[in-house]
ZAMARGU-4260 file (C-alpha; in steps of 0.2 Angstrom, whole numbers, plus 5000, padded with zeros to 4 digits):
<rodrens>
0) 5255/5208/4986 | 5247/5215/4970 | 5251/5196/4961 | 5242/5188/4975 | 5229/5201/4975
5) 5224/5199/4957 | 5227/5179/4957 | 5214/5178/4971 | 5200/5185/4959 | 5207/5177/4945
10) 5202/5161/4955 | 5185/5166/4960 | 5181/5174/4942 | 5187/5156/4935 | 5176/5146/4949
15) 5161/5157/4944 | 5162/5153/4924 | 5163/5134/4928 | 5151/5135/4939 | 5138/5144/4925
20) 5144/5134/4910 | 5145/5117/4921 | 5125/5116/4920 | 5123/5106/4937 | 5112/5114/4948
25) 5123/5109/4964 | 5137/5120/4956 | 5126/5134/4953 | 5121/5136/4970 | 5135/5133/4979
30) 5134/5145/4993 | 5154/5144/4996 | 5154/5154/4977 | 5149/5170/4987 | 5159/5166/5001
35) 5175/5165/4990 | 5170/5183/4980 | 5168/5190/4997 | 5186/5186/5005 | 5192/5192/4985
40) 5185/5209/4986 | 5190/5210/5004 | 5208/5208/4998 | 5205/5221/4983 | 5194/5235/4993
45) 5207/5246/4989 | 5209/5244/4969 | 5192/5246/4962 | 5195/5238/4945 | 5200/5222/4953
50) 5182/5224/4961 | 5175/5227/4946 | 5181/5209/4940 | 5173/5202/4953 | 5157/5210/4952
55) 5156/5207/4936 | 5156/5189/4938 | 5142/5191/4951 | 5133/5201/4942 | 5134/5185/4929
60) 5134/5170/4942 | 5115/5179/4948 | 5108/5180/4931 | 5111/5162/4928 | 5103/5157/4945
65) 5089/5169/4938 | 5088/5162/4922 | 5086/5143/4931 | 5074/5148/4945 | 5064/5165/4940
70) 5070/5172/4958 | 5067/5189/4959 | 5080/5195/4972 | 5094/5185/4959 | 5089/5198/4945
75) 5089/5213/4955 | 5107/5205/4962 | 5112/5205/4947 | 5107/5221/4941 | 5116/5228/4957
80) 5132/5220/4956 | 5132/5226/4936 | 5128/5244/4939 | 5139/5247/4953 | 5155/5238/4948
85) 5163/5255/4947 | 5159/5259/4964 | 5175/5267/4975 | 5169/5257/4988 | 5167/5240/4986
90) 5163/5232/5003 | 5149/5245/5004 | 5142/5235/4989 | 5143/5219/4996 | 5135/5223/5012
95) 5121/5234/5000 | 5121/5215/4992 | 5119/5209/5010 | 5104/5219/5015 | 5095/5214/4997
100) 5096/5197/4998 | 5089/5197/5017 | 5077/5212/5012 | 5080/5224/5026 | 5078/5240/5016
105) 5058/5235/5014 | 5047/5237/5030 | 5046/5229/5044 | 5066/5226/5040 | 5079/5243/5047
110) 5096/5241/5042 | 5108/5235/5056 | 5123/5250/5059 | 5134/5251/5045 | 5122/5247/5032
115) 5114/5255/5018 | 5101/5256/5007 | 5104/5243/4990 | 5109/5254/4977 | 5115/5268/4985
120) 5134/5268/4977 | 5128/5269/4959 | 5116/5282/4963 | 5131/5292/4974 | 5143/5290/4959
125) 5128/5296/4946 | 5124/5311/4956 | 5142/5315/4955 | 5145/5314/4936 | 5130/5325/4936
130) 5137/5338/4947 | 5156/5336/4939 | 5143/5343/4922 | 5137/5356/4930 | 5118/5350/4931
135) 5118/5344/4914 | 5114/5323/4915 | 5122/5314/4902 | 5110/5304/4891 | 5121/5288/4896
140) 5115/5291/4912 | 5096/5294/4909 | 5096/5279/4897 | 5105/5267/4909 | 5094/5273/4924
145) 5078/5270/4913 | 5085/5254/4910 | 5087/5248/4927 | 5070/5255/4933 | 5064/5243/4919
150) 5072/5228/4927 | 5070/5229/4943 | 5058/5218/4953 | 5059/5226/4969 | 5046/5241/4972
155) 5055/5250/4984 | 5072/5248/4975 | 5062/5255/4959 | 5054/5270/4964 | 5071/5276/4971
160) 5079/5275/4954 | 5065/5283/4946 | 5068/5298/4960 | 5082/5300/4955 | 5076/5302/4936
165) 5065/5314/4941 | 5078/5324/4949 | 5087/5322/4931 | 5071/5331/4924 | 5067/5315/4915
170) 5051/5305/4915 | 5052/5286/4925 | 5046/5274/4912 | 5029/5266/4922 | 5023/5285/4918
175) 5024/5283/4901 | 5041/5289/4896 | 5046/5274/4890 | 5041/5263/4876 | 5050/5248/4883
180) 5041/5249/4900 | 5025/5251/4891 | 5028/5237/4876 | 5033/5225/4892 | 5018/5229/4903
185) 5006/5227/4887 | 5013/5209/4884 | 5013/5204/4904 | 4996/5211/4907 | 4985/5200/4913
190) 4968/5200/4912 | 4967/5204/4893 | 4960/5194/4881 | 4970/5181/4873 | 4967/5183/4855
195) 4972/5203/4860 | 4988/5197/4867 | 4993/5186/4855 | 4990/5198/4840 | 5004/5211/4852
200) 5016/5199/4853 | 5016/5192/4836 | 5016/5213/4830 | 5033/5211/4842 | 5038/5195/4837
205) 5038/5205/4815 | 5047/5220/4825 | 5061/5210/4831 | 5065/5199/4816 | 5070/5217/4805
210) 5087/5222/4802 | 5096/5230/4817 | 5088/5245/4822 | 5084/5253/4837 | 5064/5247/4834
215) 5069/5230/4833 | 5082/5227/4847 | 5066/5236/4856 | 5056/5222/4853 | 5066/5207/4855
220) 5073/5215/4873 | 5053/5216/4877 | 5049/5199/4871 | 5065/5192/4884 | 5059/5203/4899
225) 5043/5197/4896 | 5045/5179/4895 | 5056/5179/4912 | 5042/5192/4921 | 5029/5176/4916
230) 5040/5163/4920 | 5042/5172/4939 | 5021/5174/4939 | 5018/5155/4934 | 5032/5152/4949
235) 5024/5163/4959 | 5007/5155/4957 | 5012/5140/4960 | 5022/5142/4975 | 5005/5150/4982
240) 4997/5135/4976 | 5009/5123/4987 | 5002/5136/5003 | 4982/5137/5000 | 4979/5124/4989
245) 4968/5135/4979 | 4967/5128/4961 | 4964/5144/4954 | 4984/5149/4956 | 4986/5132/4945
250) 4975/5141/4931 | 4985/5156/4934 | 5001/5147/4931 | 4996/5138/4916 | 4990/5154/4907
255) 5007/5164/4912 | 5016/5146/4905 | 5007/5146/4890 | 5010/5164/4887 | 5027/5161/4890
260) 5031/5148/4880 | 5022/5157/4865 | 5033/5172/4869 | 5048/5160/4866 | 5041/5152/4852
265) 5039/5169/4842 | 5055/5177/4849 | 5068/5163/4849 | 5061/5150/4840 | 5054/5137/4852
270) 5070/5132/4862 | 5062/5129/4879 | 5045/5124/4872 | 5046/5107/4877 | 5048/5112/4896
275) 5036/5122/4892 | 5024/5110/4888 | 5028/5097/4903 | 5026/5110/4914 | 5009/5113/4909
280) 5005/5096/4906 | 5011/5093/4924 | 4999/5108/4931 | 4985/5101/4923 | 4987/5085/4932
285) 4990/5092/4947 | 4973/5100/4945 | 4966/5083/4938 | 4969/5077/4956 | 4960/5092/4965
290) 4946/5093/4957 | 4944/5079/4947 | 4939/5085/4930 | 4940/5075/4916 | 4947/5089/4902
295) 4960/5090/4915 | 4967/5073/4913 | 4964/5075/4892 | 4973/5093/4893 | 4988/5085/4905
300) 4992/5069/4894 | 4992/5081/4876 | 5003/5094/4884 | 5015/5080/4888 | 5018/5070/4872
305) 5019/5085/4863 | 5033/5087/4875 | 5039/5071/4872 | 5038/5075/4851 | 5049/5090/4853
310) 5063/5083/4860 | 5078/5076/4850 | 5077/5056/4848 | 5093/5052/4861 | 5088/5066/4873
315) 5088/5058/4889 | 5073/5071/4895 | 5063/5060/4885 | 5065/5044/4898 | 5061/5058/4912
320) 5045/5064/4901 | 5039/5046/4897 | 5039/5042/4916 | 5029/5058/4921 | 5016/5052/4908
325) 5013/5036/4914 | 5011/5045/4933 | 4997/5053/4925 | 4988/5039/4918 | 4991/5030/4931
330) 4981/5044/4942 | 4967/5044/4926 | 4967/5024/4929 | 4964/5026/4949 | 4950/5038/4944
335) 4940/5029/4932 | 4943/5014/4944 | 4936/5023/4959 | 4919/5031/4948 | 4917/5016/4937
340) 4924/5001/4948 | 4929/4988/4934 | 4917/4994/4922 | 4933/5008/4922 | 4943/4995/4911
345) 4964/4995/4913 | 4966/5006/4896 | 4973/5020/4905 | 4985/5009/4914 | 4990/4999/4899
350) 4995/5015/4890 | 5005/5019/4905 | 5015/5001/4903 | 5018/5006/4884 | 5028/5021/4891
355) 5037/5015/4903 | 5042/4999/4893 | 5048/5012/4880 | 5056/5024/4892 | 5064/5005/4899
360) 5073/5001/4882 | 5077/5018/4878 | 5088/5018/4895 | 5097/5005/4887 | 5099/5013/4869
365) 5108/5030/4876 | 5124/5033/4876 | 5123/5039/4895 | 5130/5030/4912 | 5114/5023/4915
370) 5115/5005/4918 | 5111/4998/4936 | 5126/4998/4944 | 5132/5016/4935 | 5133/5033/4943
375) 5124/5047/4935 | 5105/5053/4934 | 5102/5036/4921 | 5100/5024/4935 | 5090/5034/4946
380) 5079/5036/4931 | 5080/5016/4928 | 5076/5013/4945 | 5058/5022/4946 | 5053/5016/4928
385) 5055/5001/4935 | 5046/5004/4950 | 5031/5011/4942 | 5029/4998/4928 | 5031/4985/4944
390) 5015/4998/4951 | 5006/4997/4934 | 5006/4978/4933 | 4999/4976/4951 | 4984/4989/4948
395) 4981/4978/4931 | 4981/4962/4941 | 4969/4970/4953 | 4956/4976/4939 | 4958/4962/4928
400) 4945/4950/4927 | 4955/4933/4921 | 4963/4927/4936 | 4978/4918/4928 | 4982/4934/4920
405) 4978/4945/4934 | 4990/4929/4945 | 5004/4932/4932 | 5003/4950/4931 | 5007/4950/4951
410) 5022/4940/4951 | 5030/4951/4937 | 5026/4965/4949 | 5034/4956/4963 | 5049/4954/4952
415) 5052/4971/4945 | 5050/4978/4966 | 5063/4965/4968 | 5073/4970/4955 | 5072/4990/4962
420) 5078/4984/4979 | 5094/4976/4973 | 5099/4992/4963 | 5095/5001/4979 | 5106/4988/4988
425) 5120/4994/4975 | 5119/5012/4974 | 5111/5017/4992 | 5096/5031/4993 | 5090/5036/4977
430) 5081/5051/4973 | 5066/5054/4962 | 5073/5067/4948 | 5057/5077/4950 | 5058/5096/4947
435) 5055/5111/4961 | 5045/5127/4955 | 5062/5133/4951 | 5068/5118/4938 | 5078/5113/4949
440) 5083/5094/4950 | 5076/5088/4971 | 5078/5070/4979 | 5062/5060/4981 | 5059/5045/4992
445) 5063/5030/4981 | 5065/5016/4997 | 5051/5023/5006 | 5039/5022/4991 | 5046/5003/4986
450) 5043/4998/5004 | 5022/5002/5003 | 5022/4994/4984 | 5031/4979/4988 | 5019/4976/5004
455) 5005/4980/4996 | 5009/4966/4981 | 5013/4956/4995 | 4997/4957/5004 | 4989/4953/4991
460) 5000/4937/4984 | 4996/4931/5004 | 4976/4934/5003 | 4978/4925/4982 | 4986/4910/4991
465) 4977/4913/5007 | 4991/4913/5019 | 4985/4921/5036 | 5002/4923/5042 | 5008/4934/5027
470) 4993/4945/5029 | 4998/4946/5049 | 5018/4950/5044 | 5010/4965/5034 | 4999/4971/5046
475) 5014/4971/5059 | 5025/4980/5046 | 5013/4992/5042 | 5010/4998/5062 | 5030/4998/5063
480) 5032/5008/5047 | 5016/5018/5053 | 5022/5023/5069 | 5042/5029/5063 | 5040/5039/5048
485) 5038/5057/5050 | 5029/5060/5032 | 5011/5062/5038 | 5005/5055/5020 | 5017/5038/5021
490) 5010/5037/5037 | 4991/5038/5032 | 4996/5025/5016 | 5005/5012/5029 | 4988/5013/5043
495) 4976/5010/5025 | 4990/4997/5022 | 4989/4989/5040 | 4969/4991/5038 | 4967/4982/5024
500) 4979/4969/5029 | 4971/4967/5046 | 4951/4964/5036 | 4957/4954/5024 | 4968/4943/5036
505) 4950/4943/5047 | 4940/4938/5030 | 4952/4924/5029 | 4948/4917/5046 | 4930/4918/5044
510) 4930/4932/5056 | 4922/4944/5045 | 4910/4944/5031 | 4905/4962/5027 | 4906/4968/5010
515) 4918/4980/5010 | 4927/4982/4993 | 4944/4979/5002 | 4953/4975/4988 | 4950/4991/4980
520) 4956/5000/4998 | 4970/4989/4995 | 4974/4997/4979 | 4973/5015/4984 | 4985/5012/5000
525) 4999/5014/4988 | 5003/5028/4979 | 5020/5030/4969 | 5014/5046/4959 | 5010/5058/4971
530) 5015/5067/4989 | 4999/5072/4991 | 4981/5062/4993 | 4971/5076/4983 | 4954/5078/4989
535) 4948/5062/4977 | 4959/5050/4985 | 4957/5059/5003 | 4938/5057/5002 | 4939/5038/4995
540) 4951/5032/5010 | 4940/5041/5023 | 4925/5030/5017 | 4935/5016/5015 | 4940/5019/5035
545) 4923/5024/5040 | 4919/5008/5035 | 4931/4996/5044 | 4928/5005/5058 | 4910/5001/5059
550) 4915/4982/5055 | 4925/4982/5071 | 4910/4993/5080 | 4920/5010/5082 | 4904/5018/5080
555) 4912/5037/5085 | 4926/5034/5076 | 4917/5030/5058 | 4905/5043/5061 | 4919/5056/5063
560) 4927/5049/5047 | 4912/5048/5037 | 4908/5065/5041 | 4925/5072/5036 | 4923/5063/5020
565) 4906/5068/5015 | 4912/5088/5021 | 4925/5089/5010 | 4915/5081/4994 | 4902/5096/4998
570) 4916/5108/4997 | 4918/5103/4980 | 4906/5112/4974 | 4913/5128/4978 | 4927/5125/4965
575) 4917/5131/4949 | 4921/5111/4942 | 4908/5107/4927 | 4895/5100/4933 | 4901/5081/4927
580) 4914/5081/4940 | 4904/5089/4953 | 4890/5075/4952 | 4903/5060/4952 | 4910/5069/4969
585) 4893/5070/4975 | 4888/5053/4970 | 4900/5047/4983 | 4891/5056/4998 | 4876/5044/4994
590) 4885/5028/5004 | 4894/5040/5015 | 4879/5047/5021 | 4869/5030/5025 | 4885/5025/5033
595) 4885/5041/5044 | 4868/5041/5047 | 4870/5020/5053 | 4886/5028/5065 | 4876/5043/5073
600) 4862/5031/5078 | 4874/5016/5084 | 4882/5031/5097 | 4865/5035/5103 | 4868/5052/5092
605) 4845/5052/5088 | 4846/5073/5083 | 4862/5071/5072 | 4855/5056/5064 | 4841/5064/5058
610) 4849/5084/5053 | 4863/5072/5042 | 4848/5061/5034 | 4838/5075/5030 | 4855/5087/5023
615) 4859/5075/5011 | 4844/5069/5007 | 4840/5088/5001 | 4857/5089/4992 | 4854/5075/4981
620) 4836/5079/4979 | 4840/5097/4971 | 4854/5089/4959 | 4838/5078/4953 | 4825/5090/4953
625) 4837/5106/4946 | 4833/5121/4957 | 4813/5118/4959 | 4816/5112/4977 | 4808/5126/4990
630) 4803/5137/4978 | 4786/5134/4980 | 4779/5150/4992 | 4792/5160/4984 | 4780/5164/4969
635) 4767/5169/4979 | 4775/5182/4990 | 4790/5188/4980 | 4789/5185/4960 | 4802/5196/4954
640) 4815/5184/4966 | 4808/5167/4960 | 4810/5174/4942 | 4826/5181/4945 | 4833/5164/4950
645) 4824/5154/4940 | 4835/5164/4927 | 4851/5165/4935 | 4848/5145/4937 | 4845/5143/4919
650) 4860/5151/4913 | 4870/5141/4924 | 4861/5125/4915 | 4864/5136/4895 | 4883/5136/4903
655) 4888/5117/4906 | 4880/5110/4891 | 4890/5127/4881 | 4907/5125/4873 | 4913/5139/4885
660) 4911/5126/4899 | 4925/5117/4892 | 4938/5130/4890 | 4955/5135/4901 | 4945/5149/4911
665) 4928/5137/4913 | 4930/5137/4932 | 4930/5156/4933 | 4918/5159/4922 | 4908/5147/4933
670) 4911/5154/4948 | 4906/5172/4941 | 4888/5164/4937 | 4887/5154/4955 | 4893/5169/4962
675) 4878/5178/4957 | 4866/5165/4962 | 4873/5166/4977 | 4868/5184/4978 | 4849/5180/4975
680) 4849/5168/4986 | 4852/5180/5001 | 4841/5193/4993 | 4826/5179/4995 | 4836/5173/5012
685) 4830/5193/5017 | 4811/5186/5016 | 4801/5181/5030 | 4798/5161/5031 | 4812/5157/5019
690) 4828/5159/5030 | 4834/5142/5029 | 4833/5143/5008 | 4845/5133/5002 | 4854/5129/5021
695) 4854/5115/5032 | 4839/5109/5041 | 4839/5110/5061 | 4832/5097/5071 | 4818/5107/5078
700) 4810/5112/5063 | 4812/5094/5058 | 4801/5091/5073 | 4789/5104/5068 | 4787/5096/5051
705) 4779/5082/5056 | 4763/5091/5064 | 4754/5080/5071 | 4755/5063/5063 | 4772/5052/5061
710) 4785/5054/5048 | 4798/5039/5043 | 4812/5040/5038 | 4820/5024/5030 | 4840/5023/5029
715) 4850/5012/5021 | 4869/5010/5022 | 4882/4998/5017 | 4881/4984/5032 | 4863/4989/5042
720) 4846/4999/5036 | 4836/5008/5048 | 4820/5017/5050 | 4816/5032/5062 | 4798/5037/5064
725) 4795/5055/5068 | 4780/5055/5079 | 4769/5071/5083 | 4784/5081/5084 | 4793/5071/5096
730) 4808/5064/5095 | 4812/5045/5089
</rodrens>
């Protein structure tokens, strides 16, 4: 019994080390790891240092899961299963594990009968040594107790160790004790300046390259809990990011990577500092396509070549870098293609080609099972750098302006798509190898997103060759497709697809002759970079609708679009974005608004009509007039407010045209000074007469204005113009 007994964790102790020195992510993770270390110490309750074996090993397998995804609850698994290997009761650790991992010991969770608090056998077996020396606590035990206070995550979990120091007569390490706890919280801080941190760590950074001493083992320990503790925050950031769509938790994370990577670059010599770098090139895209500011796009495309640089000539990450690149310029392409129209120029896009024709002949040079028909991540990586260089060449043949070129560009496109599906045909579903917050390797949707590319090319081969039938097959697919998928943004792609297929089928027929830019709603109805719209995009496609929906007389529908469109470019402005970006957001309300003002008046919507002329009209008048609008009376009754906005305004002018306007933390820094503004503005809001400063109008006092003569208003949107005369006060 005792040779079974030991062989059964001799198995799950060897199944663990392959699992840590395998380095596939599926093996790591593999829930049946537990499962077997469980049914071990079941078999070995009884001889403690068989269980120790066995926590050991778990105390390893957690710290590699934390080491790949930042997880607190795998550190403080680990930490648990370390510390109370020695315990005389082994299943009571496992179920203290249990209630850990489910978080049951912090409110609202209780503890279900037979459970206990995390911890509680290694503070029960330290109480005892203490007792067994007569009150005396060995320093072992204060050092190692310090120590785990340090590294734990958990709150709850940390305040009872450093209970239980305090019943030791010693001092917990957050209250000073402790020069680790103190060096660590100095480095993780976050709201210190950066040229003050920096000058911390690299003090550390000379500590920890001395001889062995205790000084120096100080430091390098700091310099490793630090790194981890702002990995876990730019993880955290993000993951609040995914939840609120705030682009301030994307700031966040990029300052906790960038701090990080410095941390490794001082301390261990810059072994993770090209994933560093993606990652915060990859951020600042992300933020690129929320807010659309330009420094983002500049920031995102340095932080990834730099990436690129640092990685060894035949490493295959490099393919994986190149084709997250070219994802970026392709977003910098769609952009400058949606502000500029073809004065935008394909340079972005072209660069994008360049890298993925590299990253397509590297595929070939490694030495990896990477061809076609070959297992392994090499043919999913071939199969969406094909994919996207098939994109590229179709959003080339839509912006070029030589029509044999632009004609040729589309059949290589159609060529490369069909080149994708046949090495789907062979391997089955492939996966996009994109990256979760944890580093983790995650499956994509690599049929789903050939299906829109190649109907979209198609489409537009049909309307190049004008055949009507084409154009109808598309606009059939796209309902079907439309209709079955559960992804609410594949379905939003394939109705734009169907709605460009359906006007342009339409325009064919002579059914149609609006001037709508549907080749350039076309273009947007595809998108291989992204599972998200971002606000740019979102904002473009509403118009786009809005529009077709008045060609077919849907006069509700367009004004409910237009109006979601033009809300969310307004909201811009909250974001603190420099104040390029915000005018290129607003410069698309200009249309939108004629549009919306054309739709409220076709649905008999007079009132409406009139508050969203006269809104936008005021919106786009202060941007031209900078601040003067309504401030007239104001320096009559209350000076010291005109002057105190007059100031607040021109520091906000002194800011954007400043250096600081372009630095990481410009949008905060921004939203400190609009914040303020904000502040006088209610202060002059508080004056009688001037309640409606800087809001929208309402129709009454629209009605008021116009005393007793006739105002006329003159609107002019992208199919109709009107005019609506005001008179005496009355309604139109």
């Amino acid at each position: 019994m005792a040779a079974r007994r030991q062989a059964s964790v001799n198995r799950v102790v060897i199944r663990i080390d392959e699992a840590v020195r395998s380095q596939d992510s599926d093996a790591l993770f593999d829930p049946a790891l537990t499962a077997e270390a469980a049914s071990a110490l079941w078999r070995v309750r009884r001889s403690p240092s068989q269980a120790a074996s066995v926590f050991l090993a778990l105390a390893v397998l957690h710290q590699k899961r934390w080491d790949a995804t930042g997880q607190p609850v795998d550190n403080d698994l680990a930490l648990l299963f370390m510390h109370s290997r020695d315990a005389a009761r082994p299943l009571a650790v496992l179920r203290e594990a249990e209630v850990l991992r489910a978080g049951r010991h912090r409110p609202p969770g209780r503890l279900r009968p037979g459970e206990q608090r995390p911890f509680t056998e290694y503070l029960s077996g330290r109480r005892e040594l203490v007792e067994a020396r007569r009150g005396v606590a060995d320093p072992e035990v204060v050092d190692e107790a310090e120590e785990l206070s340090l590294r734990l995550f958990d709150d709850a979990l940390k305040r009872e160790v450093d209970d239980f120091l305090t019943s030791l007569g010693a001092t917990p390490p957050q209250d000073g004790g402790s020069p680790f706890g103190a060096l660590v919280d100095s480095v993780v801080h976050e709201q210190q300046d950066q040229s003050l941190w920096e000058e911390r760590v690299l003090h550390l950074a000379r500590e920890a390259a001395r001889p062995d001493t205790p000084a120096a083992e100080l430091a390098r320990d700091c310099l490793a809990v630090a790194q981890k503790r702002l990995l876990h925050r730019a993880t955290e950031a993000e993951r609040r990011f995914d939840s609120s769509g705030d682009p301030d938790d994307l700031e966040r994370a990029a300052v906790a990577l960038s701090r990080a990577s410095f941390c490794d670059a001082v301390s261990g010599g810059g072994k993770e500092a090209a994933s560093y770098s993606m990652r915060i090139g990859e951020l600042s895209a992300e933020r690129f396509v929320h807010q659309g500011v330009w420094d983002d796009i500049v920031h995102a495309t340095v932080a990834m070549r730099m990436a690129i640089d640092r990685l060894p000539a035949r490493d295959a990450r490099r393919v994986e870098y190149r084709l997250r690149l070219a994802m970026t310029l392709k977003s910098a392409h769609e952009h400058m293609s949606a502000t500029y129209g073809a004065a935008g120029g394909t340079e972005n896009v072209d660069a994008a080609v360049c890298e993925l024709r590299i990253a397509e002949k590297a595929l070939e040079e490694l030495d990896v099972p990477g061809s076609p028909a070959g297992p392994g991540r090499g043919g999913v990586l071939r199969a969406w750098v094909v994919l996207h260089l098939g994109h590229c060449l179709f959003l080339r043949a839509l912006a070029g302006s030589d029509a044999d070129e632009a004609d040729r560009e589309l059949d290589r496109a159609l060529d490369l798509f069909d080149q994708v599906h046949a090495l789907v045909r062979r391997r089955g579903t492939l996966g996009l190898p994109r990256r979760d917050r944890g580093g983790r390797l995650q499956g994509g949707g690599l049929r789903a997103r050939l299906r829109l590319c190649r109907t979209q090319a198609r489409v537009l081969r049909s309307f190049v060759d004008k055949r009507i039938t084409g154009l109808w097959r598309a606009a059939f697919l796209g309902l079907w497709r439309g209709s079955t998928t559960r992804n609410p943004f594949e379905r939003m792609q394939w109705r734009q697809l169907t709605g460009a297929a359906d006007a342009l089928q339409r325009l064919l027929s002579g059914r149609d002759r609006s001037h709508v830019n549907l080749l350039a709603f076309l273009g947007s109805s595809a998108l291989v970079d992204s599972d998200a719209p971002g606000p740019h995009r979102s904002i473009r496609v509403a118009r786009l609708f809005g529009v077709l929906a008045m060609v077919n007389g849907s006069w509700g529908r367009a004004a409910s679009l237009l109006r979601t469109g033009l809300e969310r470019a307004l909201l811009q402005d909250q974001l603190g974005i420099p104040d390029l970006a915000r005018l290129a957001w607003l410069s698309q309300c200009r249309g939108m608004a004629g549009d919306l003002v054309s739709s409220l008046l076709s649905s008999s919507k007079v009132p409406e009509a009139v508050v969203a002329f006269e809104r936008h009209r005021a919106v786009l008048s202060s941007e031209v007039l900078a601040e003067r609008v309504g401030l007239a009376g104001l320096g009559r009754t209350r000076p010291e407010l005109e002057r105190a906005y007059r100031e607040i305004a021109e520091r906000l002018r002194r800011f954007e045209i400043s250096v600081d306007a372009h630095r990481p933390n410009h949008a905060s820094r921004r939203r400190a000074l609009l914040a303020e503004r904000e502040s006088v503005v209610r202060r002059i809001r508080a004056v009688r007469g001037l309640e409606r400063f800087r809001q929208d109008p309402r129709y009454a006092d629209l009605l008021a204005a116009s005393g007793q003569g006739s105002v006329v208003l003159l609107n002019a949107g992208s199919l109709r113009g009107e005019a609506l005369v005001l008179n005496d006060g009355k309604s139109p």
